[in-house]
Structure formats: C-alpha cells, structure tokens
N, C-alpha and C positions, 0 to 999 in steps of 0.2 A: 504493500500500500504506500510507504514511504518511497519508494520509486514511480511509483504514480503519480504522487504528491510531486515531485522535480520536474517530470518530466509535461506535467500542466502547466505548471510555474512559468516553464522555459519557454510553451506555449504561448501561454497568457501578454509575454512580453515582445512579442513580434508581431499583435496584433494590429498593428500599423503596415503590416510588411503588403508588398503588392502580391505574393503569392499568398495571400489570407486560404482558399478555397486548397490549397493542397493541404496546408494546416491544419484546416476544419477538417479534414479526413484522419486525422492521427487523432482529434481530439474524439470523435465517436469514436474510434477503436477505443481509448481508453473509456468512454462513458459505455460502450456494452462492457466492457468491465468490470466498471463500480454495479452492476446493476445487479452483479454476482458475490457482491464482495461486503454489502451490510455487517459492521461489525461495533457493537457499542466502546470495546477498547481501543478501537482505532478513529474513535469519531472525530477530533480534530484533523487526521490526514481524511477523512473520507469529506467534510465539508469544504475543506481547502481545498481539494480538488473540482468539488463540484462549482466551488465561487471560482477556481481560476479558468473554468471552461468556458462559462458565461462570458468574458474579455475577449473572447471571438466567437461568441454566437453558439455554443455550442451548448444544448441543455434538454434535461426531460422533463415536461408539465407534471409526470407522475412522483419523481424523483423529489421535485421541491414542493411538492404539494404535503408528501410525507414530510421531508425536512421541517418544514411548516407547520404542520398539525398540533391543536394543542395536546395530543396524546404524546406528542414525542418530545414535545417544550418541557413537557413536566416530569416525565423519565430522565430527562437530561438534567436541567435546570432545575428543579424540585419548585422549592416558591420565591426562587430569585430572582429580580426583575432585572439584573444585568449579565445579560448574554453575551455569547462572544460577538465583536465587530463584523464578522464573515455572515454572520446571521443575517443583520441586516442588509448587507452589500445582495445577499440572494432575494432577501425581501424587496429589496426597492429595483431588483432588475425585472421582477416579477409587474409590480407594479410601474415601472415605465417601459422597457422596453417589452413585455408580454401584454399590456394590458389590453388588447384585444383577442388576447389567444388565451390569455390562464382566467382562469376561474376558480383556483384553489384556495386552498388558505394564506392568511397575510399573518404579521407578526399581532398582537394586540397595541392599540395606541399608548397604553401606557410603558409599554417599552421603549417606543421611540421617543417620547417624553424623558423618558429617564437618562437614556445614550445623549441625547441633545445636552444636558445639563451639565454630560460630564465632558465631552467633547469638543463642543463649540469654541472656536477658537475665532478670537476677532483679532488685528494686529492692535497693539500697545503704542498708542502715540503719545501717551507721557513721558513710559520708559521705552522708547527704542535702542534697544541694548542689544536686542537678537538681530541679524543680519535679514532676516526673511524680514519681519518686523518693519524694519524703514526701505526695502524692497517694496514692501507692498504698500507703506503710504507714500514711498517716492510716485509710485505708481497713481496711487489716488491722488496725490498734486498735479500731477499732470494733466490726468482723466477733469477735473474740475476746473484749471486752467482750460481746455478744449473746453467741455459740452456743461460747466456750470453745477449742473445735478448732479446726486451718485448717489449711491447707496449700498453699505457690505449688507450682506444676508447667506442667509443659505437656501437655496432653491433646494438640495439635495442633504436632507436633515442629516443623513447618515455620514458624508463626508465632511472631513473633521474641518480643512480653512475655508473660512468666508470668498465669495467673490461680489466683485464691484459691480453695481450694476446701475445703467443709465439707458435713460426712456428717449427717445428723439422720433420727431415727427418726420417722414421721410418725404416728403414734398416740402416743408417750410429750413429744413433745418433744424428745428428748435429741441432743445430739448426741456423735458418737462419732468416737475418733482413730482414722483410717485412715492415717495419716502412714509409716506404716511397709508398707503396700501398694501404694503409689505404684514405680514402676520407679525404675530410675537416672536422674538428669536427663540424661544427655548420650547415652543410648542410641538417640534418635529411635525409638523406640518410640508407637504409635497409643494412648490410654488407653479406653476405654470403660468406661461407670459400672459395670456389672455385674460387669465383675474387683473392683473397690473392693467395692463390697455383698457378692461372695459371693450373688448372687441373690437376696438379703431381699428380698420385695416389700414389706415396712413399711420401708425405707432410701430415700432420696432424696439426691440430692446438687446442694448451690447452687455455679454458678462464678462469682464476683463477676469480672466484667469489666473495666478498667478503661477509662473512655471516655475518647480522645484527642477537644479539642474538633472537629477539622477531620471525625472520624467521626461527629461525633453533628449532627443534623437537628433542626430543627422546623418542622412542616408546620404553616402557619395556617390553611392551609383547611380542613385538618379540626381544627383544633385539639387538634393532638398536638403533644406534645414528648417528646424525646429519641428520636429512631428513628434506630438507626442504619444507615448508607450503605454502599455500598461491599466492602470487603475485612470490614469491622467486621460487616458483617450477614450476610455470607458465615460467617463466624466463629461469628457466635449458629445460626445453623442447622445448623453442622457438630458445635455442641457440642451440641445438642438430639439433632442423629441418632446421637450418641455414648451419651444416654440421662441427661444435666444437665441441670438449669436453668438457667441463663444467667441473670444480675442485670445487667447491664450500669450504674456509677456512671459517672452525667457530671463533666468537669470543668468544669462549670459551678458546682456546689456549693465552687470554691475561690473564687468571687466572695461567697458568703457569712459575713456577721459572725460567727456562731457554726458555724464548719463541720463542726465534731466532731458536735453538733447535728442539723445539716442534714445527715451521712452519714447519721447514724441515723436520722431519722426516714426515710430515702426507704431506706433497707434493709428495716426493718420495714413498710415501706408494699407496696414488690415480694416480698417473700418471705411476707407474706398474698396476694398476689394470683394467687400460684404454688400455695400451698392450697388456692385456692378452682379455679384452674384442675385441677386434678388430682380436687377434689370432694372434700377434707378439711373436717375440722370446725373441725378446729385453728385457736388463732391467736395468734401471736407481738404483745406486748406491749410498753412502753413504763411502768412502773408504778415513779413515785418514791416513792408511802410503803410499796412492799413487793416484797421479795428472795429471802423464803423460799419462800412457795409458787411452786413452777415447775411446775407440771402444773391445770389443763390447757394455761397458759398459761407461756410463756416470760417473766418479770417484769425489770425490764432498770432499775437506777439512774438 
C-alpha cells in the first residue's frame, strides 16, 4: 500500500504535464487496486492515495461515497470533530469538481466549521516577519494600487492561504467593492463568483493567487513558465469551476531588483490575457504620464 501511496504522489505532481491522458491510465490501474485492498490499519496510505488520484481526475463515486459515510467517520474518528486534512480535500472535490455526477455523502458542516478555525490563514500586516507574509501584501499593494478594491477570503474553506480577490466590470473598467458580500471567514462556507456578482454578466472577478515556489513549474520543453503543480493546480481549476479567474503570482518575482515593479507589470500582463480569453476589448494599462483618463483603459502611475 505504501508503494501505492508514492507512486500516486508522483502522479499527483505532473498533473500539469501535457501527456495528462497517459497518466490517467497508470492512475486507474492503481485505483482497481485500492478497490481490493480496504484495510482499517493502512487507512492513512489508503486515503492519500485516493486524495492524490483526484489531482488528475482520476476517482470512484462508490469509493468516496464510503470514504464519506457517516458509518465510517465514526469507526474512524469516534466523536472527534477534527479529521485529517485529506478528508476534506476529497470532500470539496466531491463537491466542486463532481457536483453534477456525485450524489453521495458530504462531510457534516460542523467539520468544516471547525478545520476553518484552525486553519485559516490570512497574511500579518502588522508583523510581517514571515517572507510569504509581505509577499503577499506586497502583492495586495499593488493589486489596490491597479483596481482600488480587494478583498482576502477563502473561496475554498479547506485550503489553508487566503487569496485576493477583486470584482471589475468588464465593459467600464471599474472595479467595484464586494467586500461586504463575502461570508464570514470562519464559517467554511463554499464561495462561488455569482453570489458576489449578483448574476451581472458584465462582473468578472480576479483571484490573485499567491504562488509558493515549491508549487510553481517551468516546463523547458515547451517553454512555459510558471504552471503550477500539484495541490496549486488543483486549486486554479477549482477556482475557475467556482466561476474566477485565477492570476496565480510567482515567488519568483521576490528574486527581483525592482519587485513592486515586477508585481505589476506581470499582473497587468495576466489580467489582459484573461480579457482576451473571455473575448473582451478591454485593456488594463501601465501609463506614467496619465491618471485621469481610466476608460477605456485602466491608467496605473
């Protein structure tokens, strides 16, 4: 089972890769596997496998529907209401990325209540001490320098850092405070963009990501850079099917001289690219000798 467990892992992490479709073939070979292999002593390798299969699509309705059950939450967990992290990560794929196919069981809300509380992680702008920390409010000065509004949350209660998020009307430019439409933080509550919008189809909303190095990629052979891996790519897909855009900033931009800079310019650079992908006209600017006009373009000091 513990070579199971590695050789999903190994999986799990190439889920960016452009041969996705040969991979998913090694990943059901192991998943008729586990379907033979139920063992309560090995239950940490047996759910790590089936959470790293999920990171390329690979899974059985029947499998996590057991996983799930409250008959097995309480064989396992007796009457503790903190389960392990993997728990959830199967819950919320269930619930975003199956939620037209599964119809089993979900975790109970006061679980996710309770993980939110211990987990939540918002960055420290008092003490910025930790390096991730002023990464990501370097990030948010910038983000509010461009588009004015913002706002950390978690869309995604289970995963532990906040991301940024900013509302803009895609015809005017503007953007608009939804700060006060966001849920309570610790309610582990699911976000999807259309509660925020209010249904506007002229509304779009960016979630600036922040990229931990060990998640973010670059592939030389096709010569791309920054894709990211793993849990991280899991993440940008789960926020997309939520109805976001997902910017994902690398920390690699903290290796550079001018980094305030270098936030900007690759924000402006992704969030035109996210215009063009939707089939807007629009286009967010970079313009030092002028402030005033913001329409059609966003003009930025």
């Amino acid at each position: 089972m513990t070579d199971l467990e590695y050789i999903s892992r190994v999986l799990s992490l190439t889920n960016y890769h452009e041969d996705i479709e040969t991979i998913k073939k090694f990943g059901f070979l192991i998943l008729d596997e586990m379907k033979n292999r139920i063992d309560n002593e090995i239950l940490g390798n047996y759910v790590n496998v089936i959470r790293n299969l999920t990171m390329i699509d690979v899974y059985d309705l029947e499998l996590m529907d057991n996983l799930l059950s409250p008959k097995y939450l309480r064989c396992v967990y007796k009457k503790s209401k903190q389960i392990d992290l993997k728990m959830y990560e199967i819950d919320g794929y269930c619930r975003i990325n199956l939620k037209d196919t599964y119809n089993g069981n979900h975790l109970p809300d006061v679980y996710m209540r309770k993980l939110c509380f211990l987990i939540t992680w918002v960055p420290d702008r008092v003490n910025r001490y930790k390096k991730f920390d002023r990464f990501s409010y370097d990030i948010e000065d910038v983000v509010n320098k461009l588009f004015v509004h913002s706002q950390y949350a978690h869309a995604i209660p289970y995963r532990k850092y906040a991301d940024l998020f900013v509302c803009m009307d895609k015809i005017t430019l503007k953007t608009i405070d939804i700060s006060k439409r966001f849920p309570p933080l610790y309610e582990g509550h699911f976000i999807e963009a259309r509660s925020l919008t209010k249904d506007d189809p002229n509304l779009i909303i960016f979630a600036f990501v922040t990229g931990r190095t060990k998640n973010i990629v670059n592939d030389d052979r096709n010569n791309c850079e920054n894709i990211p891996n793993g849990f991280m790519s899991q993440k940008i897909e789960q926020l997309k099917m939520l109805g976001f855009h997902p910017i994902t900033v690398p920390a690699r931009l903290l290796k550079e001289i001018d980094q305030q800079k270098a936030i900007e310019t690759f924000i402006v650079d992704e969030a035109n690219k996210v215009f063009q992908s939707i089939g807007e006209n629009g286009t967010i600017t970079r313009d030092a000798n002028s402030r005033s006009n913001l329409k059609p373009d966003l003009c930025v000091v």
